[in-house]
C-alpha positions as CSV (number, residue, x, y, z in Angstrom):
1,X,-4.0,80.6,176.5
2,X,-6.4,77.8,175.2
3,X,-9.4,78.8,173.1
4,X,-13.2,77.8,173.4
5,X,-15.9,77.9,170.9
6,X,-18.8,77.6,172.7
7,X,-22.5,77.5,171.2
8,X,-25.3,78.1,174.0
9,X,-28.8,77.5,173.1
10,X,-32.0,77.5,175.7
11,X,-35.4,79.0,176.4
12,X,-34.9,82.8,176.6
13,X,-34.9,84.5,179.8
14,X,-32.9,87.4,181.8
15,X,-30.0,86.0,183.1
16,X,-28.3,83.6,180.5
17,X,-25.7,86.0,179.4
18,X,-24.9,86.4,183.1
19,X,-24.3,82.8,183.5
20,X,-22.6,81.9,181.0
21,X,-20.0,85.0,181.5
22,X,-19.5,84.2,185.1
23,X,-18.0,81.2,184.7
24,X,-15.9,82.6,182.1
25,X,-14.7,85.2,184.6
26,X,-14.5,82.7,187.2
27,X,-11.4,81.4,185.5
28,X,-9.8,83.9,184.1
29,X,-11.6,83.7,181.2
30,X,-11.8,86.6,178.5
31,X,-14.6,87.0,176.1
32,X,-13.0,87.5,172.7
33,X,-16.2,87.4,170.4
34,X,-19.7,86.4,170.3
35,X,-22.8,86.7,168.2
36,X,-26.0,86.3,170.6
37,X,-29.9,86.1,169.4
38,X,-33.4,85.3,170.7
39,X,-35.1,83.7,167.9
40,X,-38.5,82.2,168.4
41,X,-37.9,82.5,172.3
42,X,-35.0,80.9,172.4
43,X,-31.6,82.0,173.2
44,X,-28.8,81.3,170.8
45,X,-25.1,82.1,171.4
46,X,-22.1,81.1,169.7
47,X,-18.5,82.6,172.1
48,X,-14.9,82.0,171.5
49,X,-13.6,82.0,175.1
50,X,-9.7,82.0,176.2
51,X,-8.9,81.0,179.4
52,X,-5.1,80.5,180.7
53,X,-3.8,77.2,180.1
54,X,-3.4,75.6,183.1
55,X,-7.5,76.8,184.1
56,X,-8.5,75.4,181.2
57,X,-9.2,72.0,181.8
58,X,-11.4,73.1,185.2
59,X,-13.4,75.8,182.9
60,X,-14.5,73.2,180.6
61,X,-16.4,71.1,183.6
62,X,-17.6,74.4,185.3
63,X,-19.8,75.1,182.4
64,X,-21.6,71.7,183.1
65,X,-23.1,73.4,185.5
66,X,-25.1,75.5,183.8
67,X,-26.9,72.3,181.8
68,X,-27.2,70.8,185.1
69,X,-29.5,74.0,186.3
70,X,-30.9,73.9,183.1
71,X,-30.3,77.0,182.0
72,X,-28.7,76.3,178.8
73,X,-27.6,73.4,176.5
74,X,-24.1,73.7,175.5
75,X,-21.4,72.4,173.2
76,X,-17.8,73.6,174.1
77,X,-15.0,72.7,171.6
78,X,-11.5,73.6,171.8
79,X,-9.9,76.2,169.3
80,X,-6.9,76.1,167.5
81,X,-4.9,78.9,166.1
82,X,-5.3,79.2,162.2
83,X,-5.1,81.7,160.1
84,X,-7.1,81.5,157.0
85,X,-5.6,81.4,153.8
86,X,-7.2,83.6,150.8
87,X,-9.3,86.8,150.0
88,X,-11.4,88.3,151.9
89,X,-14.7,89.8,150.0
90,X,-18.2,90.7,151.5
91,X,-21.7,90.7,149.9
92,X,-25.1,91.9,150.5
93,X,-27.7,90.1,149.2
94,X,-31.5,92.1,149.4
95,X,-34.9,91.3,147.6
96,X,-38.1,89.4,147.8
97,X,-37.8,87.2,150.0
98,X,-38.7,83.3,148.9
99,X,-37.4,79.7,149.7
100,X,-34.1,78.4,148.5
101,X,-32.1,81.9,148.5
102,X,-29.0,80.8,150.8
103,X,-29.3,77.5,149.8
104,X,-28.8,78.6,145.9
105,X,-26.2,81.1,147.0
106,X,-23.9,78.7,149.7
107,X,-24.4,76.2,146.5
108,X,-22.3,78.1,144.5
109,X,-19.6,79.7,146.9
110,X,-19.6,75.8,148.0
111,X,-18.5,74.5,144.2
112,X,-16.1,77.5,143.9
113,X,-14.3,76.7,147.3
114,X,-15.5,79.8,148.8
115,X,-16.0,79.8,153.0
116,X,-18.4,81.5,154.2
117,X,-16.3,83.5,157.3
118,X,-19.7,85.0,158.5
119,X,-23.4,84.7,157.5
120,X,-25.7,87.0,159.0
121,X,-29.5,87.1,157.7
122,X,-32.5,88.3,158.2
123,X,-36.4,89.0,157.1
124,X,-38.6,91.9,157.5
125,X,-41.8,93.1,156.3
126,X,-41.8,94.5,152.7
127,X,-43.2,98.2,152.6
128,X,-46.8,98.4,150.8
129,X,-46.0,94.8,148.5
130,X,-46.8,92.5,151.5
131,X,-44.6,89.7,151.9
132,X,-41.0,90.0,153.2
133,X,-37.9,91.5,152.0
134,X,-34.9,89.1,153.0
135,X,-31.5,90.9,153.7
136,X,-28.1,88.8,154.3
137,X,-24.6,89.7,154.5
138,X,-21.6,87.4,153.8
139,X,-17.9,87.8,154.6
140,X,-16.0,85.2,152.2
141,X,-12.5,83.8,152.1
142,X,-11.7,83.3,148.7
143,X,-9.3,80.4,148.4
144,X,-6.0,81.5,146.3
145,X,-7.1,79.3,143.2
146,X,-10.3,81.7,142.6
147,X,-10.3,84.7,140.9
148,X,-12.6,87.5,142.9
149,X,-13.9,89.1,139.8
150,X,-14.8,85.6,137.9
151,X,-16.7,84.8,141.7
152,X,-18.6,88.4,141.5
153,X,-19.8,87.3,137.8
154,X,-21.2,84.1,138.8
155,X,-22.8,85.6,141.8
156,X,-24.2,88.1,139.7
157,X,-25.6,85.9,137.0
158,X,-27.2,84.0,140.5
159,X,-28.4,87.2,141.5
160,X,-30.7,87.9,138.2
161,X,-31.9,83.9,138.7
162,X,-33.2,84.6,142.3
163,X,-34.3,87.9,141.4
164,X,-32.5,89.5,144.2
165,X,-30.0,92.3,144.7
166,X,-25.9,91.7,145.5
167,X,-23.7,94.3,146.1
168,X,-19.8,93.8,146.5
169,X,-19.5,96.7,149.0
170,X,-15.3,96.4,148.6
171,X,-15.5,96.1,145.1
172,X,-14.3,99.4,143.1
C-alpha cells in the first residue's frame, strides 16, 4: 500500500469532504486519519490516504480534478513508513490568552529537540475578565538524549514567564 498526506484547503461549503473522499474510494483508497476545520470560512484538511500500490499512481492525478472544479487547493505528498524514535509526553497549556505563546513554547521544545507529534489550539472567550483564554494541547516525541522530567522543569519555568497554565496529564 502507498501512503498520502494530503492537505486540502478552499472556501467552505457542503460538499468538500464528499469530494475529496470519493476519489479516495474511487481507488481503493482508505482513509486512515484526518484533522478537518472551517476557520475564517475556509476549509482546512490535512488526510493520510492509502491506496494499493499499483492504484496509486492514477489516485494521485484523479485528485487534480478537484483543483480543476475548483473546489479545493491541494498538496499531495507521498508517505513513508517511520516510526518515531523517543518518548511520547503530552501537555496542556491554558491561560490568558496574548501574542507569542506557541511561538515561546515551540522555541523551547525546538532547542531541546523536542517534535511536536500534534498541536492542536484554540481561543475562546474568557468568563466575566473579557479577553480570551487560549487552550493548546501538544503530544511530544522526546528524542532519547532528553530527559522528560528536566523538559517538564523548563516548561514549567516557561509557563510562570507567559503566565499561563501546563499540565503534564501522563505525569505521576
Amino acid at each position: 500500500m502507498a501512503s498520502f498526506v494530503i492537505s486540502a484547503l478552499g472556501d467552505d461549503r457542503a460538499g468538500l469532504v464528499e469530494a475529496l473522499s470519493g476519489v479516495i474510494a474511487a481507488h481503493g483508497g482508505n482513509w486512515e486519519q484526518s484533522h478537518m476545520t472551517q476557520l475564517a470560512g475556509k476549509f482546512a484538511g490535512v488526510v493520510l490516504v492509502t491506496v494499493p500500490d499499483d492504484r496509486s499512481d492514477g489516485f494521485a492525478s484523479a485528485l487534480e480534478v478537484l483543483e480543476h472544479r475548483g473546489l479545493l487547493h491541494l498538496s499531495v505528498e507521498r508517505g513513508h513508513d517511520s516510526s518515531p524514535a523517543g518518548t511520547a509526553i503530552e501537555i496542556r497549556v491554558t491561560g490568558n490568552d496574548h501574542p507569542g505563546i506557541v511561538h515561546e513554547l515551540s522555541q523551547l521544545l525546538a532547542r531541546s529537540g523536542v517534535s511536536i507529534d500534534d498541536l492542536e489550539t484554540r481561543t475562546s472567550p474568557a468568563p466575566m475578565a473579557g479577553g480570551s483564554i487560549f487552550e493548546a494541547v501538544a503530544r511530544l516525541r522526546l528524542p532519547p538524549t532528553v530527559a522528560s522530567d528536566a523538559l517538564v522543569d523548563a516548561v514549567e519555568a516557561l509557563a510562570a514567564d507567559l503566565m499561563v497554565d501546563i499540565e503534564f496529564p501522563d505525569e505521576t
